[in-house]
Biopython code that builds the backbone (N, CA, C, O; Angstrom):
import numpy as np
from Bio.PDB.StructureBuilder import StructureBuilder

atoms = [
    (1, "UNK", "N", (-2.068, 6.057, 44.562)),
    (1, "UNK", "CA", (-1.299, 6.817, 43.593)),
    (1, "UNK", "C", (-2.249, 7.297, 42.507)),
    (1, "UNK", "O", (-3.131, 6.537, 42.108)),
    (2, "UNK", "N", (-2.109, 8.563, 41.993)),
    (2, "UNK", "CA", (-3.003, 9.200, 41.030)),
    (2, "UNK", "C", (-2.123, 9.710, 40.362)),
    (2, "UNK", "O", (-0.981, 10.106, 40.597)),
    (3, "UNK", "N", (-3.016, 9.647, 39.159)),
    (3, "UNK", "CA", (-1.897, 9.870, 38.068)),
    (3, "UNK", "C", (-2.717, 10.847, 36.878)),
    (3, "UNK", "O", (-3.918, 10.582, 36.815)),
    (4, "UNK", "N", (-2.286, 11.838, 36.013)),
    (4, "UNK", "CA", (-3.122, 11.996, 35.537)),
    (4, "UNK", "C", (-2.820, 11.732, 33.700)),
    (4, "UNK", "O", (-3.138, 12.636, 32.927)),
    (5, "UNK", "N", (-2.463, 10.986, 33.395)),
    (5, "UNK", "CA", (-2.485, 10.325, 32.699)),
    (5, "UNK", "C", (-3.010, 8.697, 32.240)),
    (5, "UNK", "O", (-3.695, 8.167, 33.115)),
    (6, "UNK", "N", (-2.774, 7.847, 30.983)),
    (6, "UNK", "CA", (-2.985, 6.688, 31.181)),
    (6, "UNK", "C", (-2.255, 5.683, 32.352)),
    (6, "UNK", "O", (-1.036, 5.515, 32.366)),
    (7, "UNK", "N", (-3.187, 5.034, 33.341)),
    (7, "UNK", "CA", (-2.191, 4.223, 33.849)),
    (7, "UNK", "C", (-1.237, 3.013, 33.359)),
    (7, "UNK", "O", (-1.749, 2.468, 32.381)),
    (8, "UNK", "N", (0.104, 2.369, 33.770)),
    (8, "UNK", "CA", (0.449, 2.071, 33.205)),
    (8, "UNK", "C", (1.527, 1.168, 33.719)),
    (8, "UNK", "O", (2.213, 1.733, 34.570)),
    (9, "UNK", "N", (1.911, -0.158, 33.441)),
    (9, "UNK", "CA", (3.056, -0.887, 34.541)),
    (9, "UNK", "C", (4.303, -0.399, 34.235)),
    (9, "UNK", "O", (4.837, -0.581, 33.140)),
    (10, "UNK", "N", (4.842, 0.269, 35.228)),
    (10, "UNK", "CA", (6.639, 0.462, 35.137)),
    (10, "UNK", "C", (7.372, -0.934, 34.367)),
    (10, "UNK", "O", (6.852, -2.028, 34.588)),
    (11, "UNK", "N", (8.315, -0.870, 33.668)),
    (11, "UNK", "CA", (9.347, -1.782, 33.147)),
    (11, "UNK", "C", (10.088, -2.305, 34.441)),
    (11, "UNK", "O", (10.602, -1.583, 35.295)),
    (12, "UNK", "N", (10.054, -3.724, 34.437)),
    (12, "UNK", "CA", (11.127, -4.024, 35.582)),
    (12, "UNK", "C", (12.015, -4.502, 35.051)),
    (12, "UNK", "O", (12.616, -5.389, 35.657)),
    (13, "UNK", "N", (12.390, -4.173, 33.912)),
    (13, "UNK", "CA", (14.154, -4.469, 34.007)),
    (13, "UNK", "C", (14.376, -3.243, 33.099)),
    (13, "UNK", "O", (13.351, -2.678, 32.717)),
    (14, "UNK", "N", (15.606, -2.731, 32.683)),
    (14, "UNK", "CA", (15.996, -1.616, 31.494)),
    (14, "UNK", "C", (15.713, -2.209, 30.151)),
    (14, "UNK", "O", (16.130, -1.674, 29.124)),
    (15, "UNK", "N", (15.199, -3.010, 30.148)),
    (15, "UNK", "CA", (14.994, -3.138, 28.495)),
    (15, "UNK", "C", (14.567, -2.052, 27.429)),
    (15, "UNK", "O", (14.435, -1.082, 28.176)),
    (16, "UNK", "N", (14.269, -1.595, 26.168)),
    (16, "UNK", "CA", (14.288, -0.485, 25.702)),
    (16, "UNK", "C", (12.466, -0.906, 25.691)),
    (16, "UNK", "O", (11.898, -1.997, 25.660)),
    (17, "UNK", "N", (11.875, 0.689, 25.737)),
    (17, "UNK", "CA", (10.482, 0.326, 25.302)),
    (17, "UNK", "C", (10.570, 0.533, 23.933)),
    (17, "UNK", "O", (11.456, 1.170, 23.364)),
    (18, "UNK", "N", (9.310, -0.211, 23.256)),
    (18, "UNK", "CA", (9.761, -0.508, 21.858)),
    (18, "UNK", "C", (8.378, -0.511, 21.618)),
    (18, "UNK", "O", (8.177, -1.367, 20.756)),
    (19, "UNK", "N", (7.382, -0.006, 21.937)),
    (19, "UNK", "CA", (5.914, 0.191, 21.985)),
    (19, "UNK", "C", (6.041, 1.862, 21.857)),
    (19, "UNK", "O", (5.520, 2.241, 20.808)),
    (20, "UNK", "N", (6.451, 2.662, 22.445)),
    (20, "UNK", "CA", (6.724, 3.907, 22.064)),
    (20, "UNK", "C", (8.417, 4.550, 21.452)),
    (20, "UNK", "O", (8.943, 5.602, 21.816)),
    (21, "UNK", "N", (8.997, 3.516, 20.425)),
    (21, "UNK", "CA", (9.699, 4.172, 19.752)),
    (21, "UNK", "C", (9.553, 5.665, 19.303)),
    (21, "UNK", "O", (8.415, 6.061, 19.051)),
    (22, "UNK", "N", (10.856, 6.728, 19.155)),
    (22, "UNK", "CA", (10.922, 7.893, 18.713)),
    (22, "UNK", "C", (11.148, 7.536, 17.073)),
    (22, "UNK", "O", (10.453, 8.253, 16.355)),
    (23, "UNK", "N", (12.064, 6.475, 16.287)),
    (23, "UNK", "CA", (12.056, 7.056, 15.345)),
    (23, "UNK", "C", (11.259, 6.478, 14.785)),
    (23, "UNK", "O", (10.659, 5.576, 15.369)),
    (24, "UNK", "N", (10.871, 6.916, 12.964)),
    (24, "UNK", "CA", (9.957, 6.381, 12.370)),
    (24, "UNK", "C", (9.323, 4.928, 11.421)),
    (24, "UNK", "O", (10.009, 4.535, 10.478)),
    (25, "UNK", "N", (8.041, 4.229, 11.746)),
    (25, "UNK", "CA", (8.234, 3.190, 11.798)),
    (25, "UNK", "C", (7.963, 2.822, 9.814)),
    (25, "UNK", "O", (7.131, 3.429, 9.141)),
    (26, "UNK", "N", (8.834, 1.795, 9.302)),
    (26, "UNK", "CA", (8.947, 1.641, 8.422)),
    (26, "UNK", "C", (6.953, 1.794, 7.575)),
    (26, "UNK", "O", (5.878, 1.479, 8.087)),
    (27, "UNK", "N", (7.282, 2.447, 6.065)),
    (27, "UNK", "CA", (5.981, 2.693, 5.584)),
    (27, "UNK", "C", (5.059, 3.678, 6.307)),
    (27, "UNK", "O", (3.831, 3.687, 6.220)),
    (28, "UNK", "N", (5.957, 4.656, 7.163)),
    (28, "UNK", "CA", (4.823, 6.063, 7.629)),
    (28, "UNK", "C", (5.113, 6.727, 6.881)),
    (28, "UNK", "O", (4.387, 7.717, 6.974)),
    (29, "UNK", "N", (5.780, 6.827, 6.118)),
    (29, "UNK", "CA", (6.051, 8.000, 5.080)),
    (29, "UNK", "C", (4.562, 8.056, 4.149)),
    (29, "UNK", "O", (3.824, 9.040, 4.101)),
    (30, "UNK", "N", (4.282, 6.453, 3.277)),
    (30, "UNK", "CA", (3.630, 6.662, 2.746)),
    (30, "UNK", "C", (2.148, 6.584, 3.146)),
    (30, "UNK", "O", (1.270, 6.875, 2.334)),
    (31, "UNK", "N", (1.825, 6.120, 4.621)),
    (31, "UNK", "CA", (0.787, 6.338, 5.183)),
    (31, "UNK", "C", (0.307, 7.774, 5.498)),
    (31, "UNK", "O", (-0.851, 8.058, 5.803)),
    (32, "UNK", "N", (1.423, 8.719, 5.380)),
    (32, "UNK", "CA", (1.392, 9.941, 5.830)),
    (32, "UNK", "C", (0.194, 10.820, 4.539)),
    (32, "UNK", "O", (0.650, 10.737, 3.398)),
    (33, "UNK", "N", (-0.806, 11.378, 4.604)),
    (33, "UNK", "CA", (-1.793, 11.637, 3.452)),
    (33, "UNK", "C", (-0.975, 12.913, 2.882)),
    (33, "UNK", "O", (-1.102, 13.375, 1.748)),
    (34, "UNK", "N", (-0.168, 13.357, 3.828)),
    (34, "UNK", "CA", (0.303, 14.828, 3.188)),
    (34, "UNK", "C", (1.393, 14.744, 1.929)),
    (34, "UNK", "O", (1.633, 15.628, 1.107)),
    (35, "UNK", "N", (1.968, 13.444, 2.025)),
    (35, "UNK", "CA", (2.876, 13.541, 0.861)),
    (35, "UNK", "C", (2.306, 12.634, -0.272)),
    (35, "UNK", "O", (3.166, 11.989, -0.873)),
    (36, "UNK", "N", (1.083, 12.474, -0.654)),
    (36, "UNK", "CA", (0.542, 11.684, -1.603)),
    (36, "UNK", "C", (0.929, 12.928, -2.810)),
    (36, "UNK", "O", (1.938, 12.897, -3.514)),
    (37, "UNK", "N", (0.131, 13.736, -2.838)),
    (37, "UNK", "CA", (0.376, 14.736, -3.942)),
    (37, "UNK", "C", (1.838, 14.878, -4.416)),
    (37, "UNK", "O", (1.927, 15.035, -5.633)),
    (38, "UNK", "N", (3.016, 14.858, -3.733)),
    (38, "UNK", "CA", (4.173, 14.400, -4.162)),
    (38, "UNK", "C", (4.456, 13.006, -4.961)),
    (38, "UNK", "O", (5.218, 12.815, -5.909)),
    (39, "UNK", "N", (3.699, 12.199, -4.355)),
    (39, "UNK", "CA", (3.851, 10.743, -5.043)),
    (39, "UNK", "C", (3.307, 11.065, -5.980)),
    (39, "UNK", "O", (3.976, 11.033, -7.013)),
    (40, "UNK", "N", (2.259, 11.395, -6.049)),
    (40, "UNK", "CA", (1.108, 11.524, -7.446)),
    (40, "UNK", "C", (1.855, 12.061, -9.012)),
    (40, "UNK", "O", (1.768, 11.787, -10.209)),
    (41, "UNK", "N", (2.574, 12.941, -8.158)),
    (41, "UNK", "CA", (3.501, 13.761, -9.641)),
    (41, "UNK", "C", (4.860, 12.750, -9.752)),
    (41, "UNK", "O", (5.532, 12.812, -10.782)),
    (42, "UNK", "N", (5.278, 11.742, -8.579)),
    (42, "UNK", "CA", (6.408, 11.152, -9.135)),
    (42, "UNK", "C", (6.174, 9.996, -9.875)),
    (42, "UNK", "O", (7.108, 9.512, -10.514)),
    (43, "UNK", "N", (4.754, 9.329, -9.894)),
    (43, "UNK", "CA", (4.515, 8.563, -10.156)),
    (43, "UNK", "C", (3.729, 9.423, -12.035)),
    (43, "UNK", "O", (3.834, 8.924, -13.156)),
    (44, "UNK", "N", (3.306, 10.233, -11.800)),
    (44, "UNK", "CA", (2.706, 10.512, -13.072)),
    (44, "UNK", "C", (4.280, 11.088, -14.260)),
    (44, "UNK", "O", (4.541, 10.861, -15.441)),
    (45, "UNK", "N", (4.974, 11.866, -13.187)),
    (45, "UNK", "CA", (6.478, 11.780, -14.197)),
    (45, "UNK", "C", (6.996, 11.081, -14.816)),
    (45, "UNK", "O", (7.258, 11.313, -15.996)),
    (46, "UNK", "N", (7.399, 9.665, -14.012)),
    (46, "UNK", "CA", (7.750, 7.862, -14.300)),
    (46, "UNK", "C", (6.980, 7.614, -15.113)),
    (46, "UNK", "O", (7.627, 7.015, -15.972)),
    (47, "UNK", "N", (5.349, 7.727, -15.615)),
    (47, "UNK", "CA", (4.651, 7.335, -16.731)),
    (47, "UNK", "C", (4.641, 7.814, -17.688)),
    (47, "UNK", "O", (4.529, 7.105, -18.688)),
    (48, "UNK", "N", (4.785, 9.628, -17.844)),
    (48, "UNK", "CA", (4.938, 10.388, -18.565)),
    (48, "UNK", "C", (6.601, 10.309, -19.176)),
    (48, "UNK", "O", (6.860, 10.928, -20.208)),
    (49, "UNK", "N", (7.423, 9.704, -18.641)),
    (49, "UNK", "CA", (8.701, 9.699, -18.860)),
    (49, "UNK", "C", (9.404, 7.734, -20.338)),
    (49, "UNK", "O", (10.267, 7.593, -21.204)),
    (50, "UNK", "N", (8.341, 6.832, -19.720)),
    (50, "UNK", "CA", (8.089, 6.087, -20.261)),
    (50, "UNK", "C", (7.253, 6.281, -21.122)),
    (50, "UNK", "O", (7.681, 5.679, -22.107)),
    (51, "UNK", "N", (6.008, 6.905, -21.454)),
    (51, "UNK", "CA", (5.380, 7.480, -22.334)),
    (51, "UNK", "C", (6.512, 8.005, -23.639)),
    (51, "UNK", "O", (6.447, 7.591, -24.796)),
    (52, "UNK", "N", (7.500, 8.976, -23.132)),
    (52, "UNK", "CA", (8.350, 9.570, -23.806)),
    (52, "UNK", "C", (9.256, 8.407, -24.294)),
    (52, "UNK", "O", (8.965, 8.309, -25.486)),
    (53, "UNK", "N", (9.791, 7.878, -24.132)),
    (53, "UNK", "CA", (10.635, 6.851, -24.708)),
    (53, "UNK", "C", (9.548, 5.616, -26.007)),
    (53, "UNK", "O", (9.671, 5.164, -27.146)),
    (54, "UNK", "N", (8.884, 5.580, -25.237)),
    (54, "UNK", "CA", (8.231, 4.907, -26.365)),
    (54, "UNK", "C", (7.719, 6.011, -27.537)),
    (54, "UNK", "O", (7.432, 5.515, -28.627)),
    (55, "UNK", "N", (7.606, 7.226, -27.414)),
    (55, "UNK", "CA", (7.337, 7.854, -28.686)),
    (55, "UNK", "C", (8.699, 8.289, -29.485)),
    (55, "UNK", "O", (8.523, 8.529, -30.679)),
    (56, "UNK", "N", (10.056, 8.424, -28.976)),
    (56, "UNK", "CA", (10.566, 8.605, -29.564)),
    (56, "UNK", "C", (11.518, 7.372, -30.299)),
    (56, "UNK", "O", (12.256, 7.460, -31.281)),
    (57, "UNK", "N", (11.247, 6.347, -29.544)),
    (57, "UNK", "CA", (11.498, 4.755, -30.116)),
    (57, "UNK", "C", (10.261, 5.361, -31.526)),
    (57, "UNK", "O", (10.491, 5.957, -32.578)),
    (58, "UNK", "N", (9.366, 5.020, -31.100)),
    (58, "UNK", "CA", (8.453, 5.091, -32.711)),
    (58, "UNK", "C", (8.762, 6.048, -33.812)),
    (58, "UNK", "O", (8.301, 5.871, -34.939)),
    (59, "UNK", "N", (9.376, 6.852, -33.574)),
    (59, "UNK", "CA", (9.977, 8.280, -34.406)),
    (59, "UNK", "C", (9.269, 9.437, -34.830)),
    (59, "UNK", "O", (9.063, 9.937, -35.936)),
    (60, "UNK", "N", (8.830, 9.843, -33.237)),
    (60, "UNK", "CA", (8.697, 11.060, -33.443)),
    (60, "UNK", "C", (9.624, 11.576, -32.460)),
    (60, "UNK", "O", (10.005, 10.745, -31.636)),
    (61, "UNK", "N", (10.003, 12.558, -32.370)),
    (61, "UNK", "CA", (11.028, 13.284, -31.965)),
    (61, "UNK", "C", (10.980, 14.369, -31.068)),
    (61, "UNK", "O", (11.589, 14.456, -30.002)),
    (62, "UNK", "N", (9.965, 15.456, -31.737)),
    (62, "UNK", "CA", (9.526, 16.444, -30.998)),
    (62, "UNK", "C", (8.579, 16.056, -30.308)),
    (62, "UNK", "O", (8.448, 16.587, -29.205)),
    (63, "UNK", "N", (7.776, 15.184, -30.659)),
    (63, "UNK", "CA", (6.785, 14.867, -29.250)),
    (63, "UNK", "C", (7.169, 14.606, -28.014)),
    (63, "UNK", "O", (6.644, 15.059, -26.998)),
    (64, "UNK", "N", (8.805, 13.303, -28.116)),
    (64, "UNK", "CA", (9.159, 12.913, -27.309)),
    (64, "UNK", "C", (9.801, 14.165, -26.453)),
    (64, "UNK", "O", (9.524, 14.436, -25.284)),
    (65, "UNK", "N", (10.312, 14.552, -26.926)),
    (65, "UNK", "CA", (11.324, 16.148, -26.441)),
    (65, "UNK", "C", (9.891, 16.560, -25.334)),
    (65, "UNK", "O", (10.020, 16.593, -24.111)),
    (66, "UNK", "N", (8.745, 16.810, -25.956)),
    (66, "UNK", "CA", (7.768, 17.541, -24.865)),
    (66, "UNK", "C", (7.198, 16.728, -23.960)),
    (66, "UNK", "O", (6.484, 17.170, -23.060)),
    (67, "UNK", "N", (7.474, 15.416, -24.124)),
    (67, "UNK", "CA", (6.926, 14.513, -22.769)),
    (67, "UNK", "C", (7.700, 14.363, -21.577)),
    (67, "UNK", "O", (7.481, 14.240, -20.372)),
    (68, "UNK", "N", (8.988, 14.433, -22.582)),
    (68, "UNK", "CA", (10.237, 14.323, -21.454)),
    (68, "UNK", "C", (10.350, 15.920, -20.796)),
    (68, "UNK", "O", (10.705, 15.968, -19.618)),
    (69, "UNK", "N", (10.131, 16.925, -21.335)),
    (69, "UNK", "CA", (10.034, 18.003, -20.640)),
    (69, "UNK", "C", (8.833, 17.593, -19.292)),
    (69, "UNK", "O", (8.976, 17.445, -18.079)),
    (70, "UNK", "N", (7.877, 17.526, -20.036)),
    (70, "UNK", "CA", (7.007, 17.362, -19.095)),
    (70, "UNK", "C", (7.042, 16.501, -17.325)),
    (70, "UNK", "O", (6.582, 16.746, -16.210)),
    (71, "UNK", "N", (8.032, 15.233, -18.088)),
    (71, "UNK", "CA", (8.441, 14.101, -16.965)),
    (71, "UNK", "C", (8.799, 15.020, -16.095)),
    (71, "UNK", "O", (8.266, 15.379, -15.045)),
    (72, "UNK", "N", (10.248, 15.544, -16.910)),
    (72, "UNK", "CA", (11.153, 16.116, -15.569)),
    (72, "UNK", "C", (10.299, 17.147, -14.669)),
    (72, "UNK", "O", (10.321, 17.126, -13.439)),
    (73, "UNK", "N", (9.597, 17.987, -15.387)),
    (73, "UNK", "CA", (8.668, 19.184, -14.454)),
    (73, "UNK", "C", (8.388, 18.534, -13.505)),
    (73, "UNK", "O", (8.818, 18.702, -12.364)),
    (74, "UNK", "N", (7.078, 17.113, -14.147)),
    (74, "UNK", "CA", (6.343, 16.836, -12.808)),
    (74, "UNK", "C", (7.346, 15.864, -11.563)),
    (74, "UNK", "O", (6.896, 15.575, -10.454)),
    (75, "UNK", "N", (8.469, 15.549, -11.952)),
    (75, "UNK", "CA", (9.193, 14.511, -10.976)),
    (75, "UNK", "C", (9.808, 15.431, -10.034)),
    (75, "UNK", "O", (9.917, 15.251, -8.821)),
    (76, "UNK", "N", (10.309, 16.719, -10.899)),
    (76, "UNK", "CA", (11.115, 17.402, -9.923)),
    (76, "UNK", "C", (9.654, 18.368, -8.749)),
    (76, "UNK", "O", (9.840, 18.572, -7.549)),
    (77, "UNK", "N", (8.700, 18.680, -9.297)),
    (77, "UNK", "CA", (7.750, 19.157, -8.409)),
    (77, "UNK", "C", (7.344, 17.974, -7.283)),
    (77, "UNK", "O", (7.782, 18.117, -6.141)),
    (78, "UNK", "N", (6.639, 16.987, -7.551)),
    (78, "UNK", "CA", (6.968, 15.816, -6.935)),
    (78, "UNK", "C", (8.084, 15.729, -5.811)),
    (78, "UNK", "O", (7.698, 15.518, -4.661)),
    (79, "UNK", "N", (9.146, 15.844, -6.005)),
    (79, "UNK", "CA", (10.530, 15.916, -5.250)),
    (79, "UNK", "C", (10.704, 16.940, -4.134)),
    (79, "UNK", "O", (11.377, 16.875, -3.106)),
    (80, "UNK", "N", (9.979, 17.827, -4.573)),
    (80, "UNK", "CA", (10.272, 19.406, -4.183)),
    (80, "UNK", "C", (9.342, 19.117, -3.178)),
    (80, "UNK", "O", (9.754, 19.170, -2.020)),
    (81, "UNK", "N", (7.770, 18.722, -3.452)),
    (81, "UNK", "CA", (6.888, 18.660, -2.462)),
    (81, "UNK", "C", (7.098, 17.745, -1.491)),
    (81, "UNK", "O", (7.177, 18.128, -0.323)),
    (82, "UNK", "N", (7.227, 16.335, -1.837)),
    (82, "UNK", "CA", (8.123, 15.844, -0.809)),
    (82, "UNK", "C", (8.751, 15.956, 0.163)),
    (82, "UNK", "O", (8.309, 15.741, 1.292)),
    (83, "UNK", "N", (10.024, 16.353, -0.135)),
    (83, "UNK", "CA", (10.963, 17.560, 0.765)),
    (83, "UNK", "C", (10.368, 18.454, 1.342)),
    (83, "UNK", "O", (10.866, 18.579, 2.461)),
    (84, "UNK", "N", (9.364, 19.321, 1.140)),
    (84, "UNK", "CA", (8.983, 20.589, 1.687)),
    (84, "UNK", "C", (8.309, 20.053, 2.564)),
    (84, "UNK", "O", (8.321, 20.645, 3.643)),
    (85, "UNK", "N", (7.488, 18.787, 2.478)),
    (85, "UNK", "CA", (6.732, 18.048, 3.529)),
    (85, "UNK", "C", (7.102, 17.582, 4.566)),
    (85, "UNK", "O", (6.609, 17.781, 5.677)),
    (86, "UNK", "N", (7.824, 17.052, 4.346)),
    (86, "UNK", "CA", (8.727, 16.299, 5.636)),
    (86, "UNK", "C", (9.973, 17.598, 6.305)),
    (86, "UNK", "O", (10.604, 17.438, 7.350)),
    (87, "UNK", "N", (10.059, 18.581, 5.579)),
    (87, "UNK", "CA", (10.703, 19.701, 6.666)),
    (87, "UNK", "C", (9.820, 20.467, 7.677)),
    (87, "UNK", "O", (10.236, 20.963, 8.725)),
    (88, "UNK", "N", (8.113, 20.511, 7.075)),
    (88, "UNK", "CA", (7.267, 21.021, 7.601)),
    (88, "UNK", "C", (7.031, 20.679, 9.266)),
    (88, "UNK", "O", (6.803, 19.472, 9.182)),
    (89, "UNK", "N", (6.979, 20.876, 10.158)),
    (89, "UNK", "CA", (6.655, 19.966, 11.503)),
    (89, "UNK", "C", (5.565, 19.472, 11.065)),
    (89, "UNK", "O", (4.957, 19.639, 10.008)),
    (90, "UNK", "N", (5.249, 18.464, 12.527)),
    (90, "UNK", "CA", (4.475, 17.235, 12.414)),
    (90, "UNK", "C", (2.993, 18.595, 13.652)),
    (90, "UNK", "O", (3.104, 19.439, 14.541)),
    (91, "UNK", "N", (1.932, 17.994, 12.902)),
    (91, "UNK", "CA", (0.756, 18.860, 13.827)),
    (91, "UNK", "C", (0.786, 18.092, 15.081)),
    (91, "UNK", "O", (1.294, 16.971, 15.108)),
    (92, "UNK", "N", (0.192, 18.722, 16.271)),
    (92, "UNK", "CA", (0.779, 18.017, 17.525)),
    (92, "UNK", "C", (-0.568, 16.695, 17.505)),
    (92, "UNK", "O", (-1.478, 16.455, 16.712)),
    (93, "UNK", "N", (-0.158, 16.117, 18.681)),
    (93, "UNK", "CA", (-1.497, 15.248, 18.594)),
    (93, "UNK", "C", (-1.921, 15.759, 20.155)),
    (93, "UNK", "O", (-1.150, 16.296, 20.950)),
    (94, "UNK", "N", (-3.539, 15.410, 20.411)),
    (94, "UNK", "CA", (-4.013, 15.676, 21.807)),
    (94, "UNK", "C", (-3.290, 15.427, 22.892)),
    (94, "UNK", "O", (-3.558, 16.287, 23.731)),
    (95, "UNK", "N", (-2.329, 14.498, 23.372)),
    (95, "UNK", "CA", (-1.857, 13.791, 23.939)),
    (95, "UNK", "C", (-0.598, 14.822, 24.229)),
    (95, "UNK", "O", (-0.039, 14.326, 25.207)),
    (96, "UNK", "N", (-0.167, 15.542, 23.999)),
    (96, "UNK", "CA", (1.242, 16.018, 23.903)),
    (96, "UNK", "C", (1.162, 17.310, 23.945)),
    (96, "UNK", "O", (0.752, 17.929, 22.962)),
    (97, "UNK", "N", (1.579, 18.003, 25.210)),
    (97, "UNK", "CA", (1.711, 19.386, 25.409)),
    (97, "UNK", "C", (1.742, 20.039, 24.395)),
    (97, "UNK", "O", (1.819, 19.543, 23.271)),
    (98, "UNK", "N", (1.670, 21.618, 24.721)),
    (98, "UNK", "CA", (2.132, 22.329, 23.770)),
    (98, "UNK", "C", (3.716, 23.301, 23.959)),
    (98, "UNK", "O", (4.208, 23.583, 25.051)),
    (99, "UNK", "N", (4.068, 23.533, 23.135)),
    (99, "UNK", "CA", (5.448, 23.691, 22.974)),
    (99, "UNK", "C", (6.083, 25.059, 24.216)),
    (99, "UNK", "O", (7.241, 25.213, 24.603)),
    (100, "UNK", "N", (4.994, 25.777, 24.546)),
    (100, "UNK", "CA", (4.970, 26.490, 25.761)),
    (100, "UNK", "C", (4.757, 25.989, 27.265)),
    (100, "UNK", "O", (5.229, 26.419, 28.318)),
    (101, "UNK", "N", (3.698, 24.709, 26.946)),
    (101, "UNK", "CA", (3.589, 24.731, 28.485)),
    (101, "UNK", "C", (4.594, 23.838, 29.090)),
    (101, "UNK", "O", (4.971, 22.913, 28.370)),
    (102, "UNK", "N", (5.165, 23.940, 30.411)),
    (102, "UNK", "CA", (6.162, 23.251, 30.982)),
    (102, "UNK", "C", (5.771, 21.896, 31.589)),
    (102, "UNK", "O", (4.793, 22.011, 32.327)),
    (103, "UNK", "N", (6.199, 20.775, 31.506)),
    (103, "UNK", "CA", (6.396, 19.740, 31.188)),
    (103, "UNK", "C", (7.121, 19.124, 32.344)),
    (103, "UNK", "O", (8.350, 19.078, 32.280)),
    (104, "UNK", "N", (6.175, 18.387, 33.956)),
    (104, "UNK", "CA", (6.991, 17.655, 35.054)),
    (104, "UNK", "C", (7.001, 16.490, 34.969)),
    (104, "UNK", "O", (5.962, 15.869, 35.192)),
    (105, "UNK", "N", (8.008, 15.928, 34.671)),
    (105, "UNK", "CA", (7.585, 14.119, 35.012)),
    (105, "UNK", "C", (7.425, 13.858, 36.356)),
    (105, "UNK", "O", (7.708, 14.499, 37.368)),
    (106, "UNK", "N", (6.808, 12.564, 36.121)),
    (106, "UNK", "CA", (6.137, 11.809, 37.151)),
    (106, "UNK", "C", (6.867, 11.951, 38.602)),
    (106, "UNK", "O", (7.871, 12.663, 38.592)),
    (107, "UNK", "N", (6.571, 11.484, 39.596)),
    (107, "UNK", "CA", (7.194, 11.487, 41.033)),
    (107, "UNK", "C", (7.960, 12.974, 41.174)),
    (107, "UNK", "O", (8.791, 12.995, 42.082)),
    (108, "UNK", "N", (7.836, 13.983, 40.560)),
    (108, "UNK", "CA", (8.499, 15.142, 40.760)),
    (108, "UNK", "C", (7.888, 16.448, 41.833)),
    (108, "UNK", "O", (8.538, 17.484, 41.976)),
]
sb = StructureBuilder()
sb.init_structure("model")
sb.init_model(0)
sb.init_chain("A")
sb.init_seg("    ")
for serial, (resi, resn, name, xyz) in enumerate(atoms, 1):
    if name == "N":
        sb.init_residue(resn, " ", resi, " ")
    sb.init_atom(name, np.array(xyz, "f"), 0.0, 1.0, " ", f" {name:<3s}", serial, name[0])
structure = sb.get_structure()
């Protein structure tokens, strides 16, 4: 038998394979490098946003007004990039056709 892929032992009973799950495995989000720059601004918002509370606890007022502007900008950009990331498709990997070519499984 030739195969042209990795070889590999058939399952002998139906159990689920669980070595190649489809959905995603907990903490790929943030392993993922493309949505750091999203974190970066949600995390710099959250500081900039606490920043703001402590200046207007101390009494200034208008400062606080422009930090908290600032928070919301960078949390909601943050948010936005996020989202735009994860709607983006995933780049293919070597392993996995391309979306044109047709696709026989095995024994066919």
């Amino acid at each position: 038998m030739t195969a042209e892929g990795p070889w590999e032992i058939p399952p002998l009973d139906d159990a689920p394979d669980i070595a190649r799950a489809t959905e995603p495995r907990p903490g790929i989000t943030l392993a993922d490098a493309r949505n750091w720059p999203g974190f970066v601004l949600l995390i710099i918002g959250g500081l900039v946003a606490v920043a703001a509370a402590v200046i207007g606890a101390v009494g200034f007022p208008g400062a606080a007004f422009i930090f908290a502007l600032v928070a919301m900008a960078a949390s909601l950009t943050g948010i936005a990039l996020v989202l735009v990331e994860r709607r983006r498709p995933q780049p293919r990997t070597p392993d996995q056709p391309a979306p044109w070519q047709p696709t026989v499984p095995p024994g066919a």
